[in-house]
C-alpha positions in Angstrom: 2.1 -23.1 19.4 0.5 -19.9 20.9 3.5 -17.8 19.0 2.8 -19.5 16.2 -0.9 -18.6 15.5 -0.4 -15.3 16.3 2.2 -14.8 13.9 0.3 -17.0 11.5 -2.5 -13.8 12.5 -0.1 -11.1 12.3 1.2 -12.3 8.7 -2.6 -12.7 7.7 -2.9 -9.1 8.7 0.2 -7.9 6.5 -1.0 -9.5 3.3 -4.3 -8.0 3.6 -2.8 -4.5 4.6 0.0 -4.4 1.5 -3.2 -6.2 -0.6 -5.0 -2.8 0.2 -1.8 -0.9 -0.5 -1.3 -2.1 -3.6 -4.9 -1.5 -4.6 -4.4 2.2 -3.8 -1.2 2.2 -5.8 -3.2 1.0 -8.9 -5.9 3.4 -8.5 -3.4 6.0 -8.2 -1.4 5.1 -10.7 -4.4 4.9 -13.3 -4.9 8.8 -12.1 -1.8 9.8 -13.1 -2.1 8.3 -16.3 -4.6 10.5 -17.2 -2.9 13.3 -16.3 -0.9 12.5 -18.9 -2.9 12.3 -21.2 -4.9 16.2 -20.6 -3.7 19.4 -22.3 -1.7 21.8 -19.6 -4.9 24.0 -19.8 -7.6 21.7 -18.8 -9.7 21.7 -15.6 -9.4 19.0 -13.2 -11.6 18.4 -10.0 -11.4 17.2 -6.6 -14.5 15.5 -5.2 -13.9 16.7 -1.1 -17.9 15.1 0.4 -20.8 16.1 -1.8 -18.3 18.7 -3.5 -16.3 19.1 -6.7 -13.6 22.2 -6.3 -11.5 22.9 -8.9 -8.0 22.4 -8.4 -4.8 23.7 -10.4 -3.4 20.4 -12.7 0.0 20.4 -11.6 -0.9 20.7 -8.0 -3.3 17.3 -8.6 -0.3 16.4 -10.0 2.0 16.8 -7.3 -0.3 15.0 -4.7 -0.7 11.9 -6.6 2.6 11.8 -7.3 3.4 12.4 -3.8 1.0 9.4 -2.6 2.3 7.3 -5.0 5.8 7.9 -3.1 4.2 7.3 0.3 2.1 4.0 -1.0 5.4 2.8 -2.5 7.3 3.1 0.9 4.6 1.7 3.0 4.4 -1.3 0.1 8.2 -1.4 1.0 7.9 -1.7 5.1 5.2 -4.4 4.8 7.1 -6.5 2.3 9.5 -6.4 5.0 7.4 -7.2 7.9 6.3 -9.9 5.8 9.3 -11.4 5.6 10.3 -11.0 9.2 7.3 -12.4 10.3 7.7 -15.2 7.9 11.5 -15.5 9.1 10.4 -15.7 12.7 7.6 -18.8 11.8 10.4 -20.4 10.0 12.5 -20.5 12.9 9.5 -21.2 15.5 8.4 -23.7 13.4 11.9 -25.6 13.4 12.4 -25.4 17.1 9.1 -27.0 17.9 9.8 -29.6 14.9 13.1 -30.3 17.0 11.5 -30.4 20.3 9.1 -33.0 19.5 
């Protein structure tokens, strides 16, 4: 019973991580969508602290593109824990069902 609340605890955790994940992919995605939409000339502005520094468009570009890679493969490896985890409760779940 112990193995199965923590993985009950450790699937709980997964959601809420790829939950975040996907969040951020949004976000990110909304940000390159206005990219899209802005002339190859205009002026586009990083917010680092209290600061705004302008940066070159296609380097923005490049680094939400380049987090929406990463955010994509991390949504991939926790889909995949998730269904390990769940996997493993299955199993867990079956052998106690069996042993009582």
């Amino acid at each position: 019973m112990d193995q199965l609340t923590e993985l009950q605890k450790s699937l709980q955790e997964l959601i809420s991580s790829r939950t975040k994940l996907e969040t951020q992919f949004q976000e990110n995605k909304i940000v390159k969508e206005e990219f899209e939409t802005l002339d190859s000339d205009s002026n586009v502005y990083k917010l680092i602290g209290p600061v705004l520094l302008k940066q070159d468009k296609d380097e923005a570009e490049d680094n939400v593109n380049k987090r929406l890679e990463f955010i994509s493969a991390e949504i991939e490896n926790v889909e995949k824990n998730i269904k390990s985890t769940q996997e493993k409760m299955q199993t867990l779940r079956m052998s106690l069902e069996s042993s009582v």
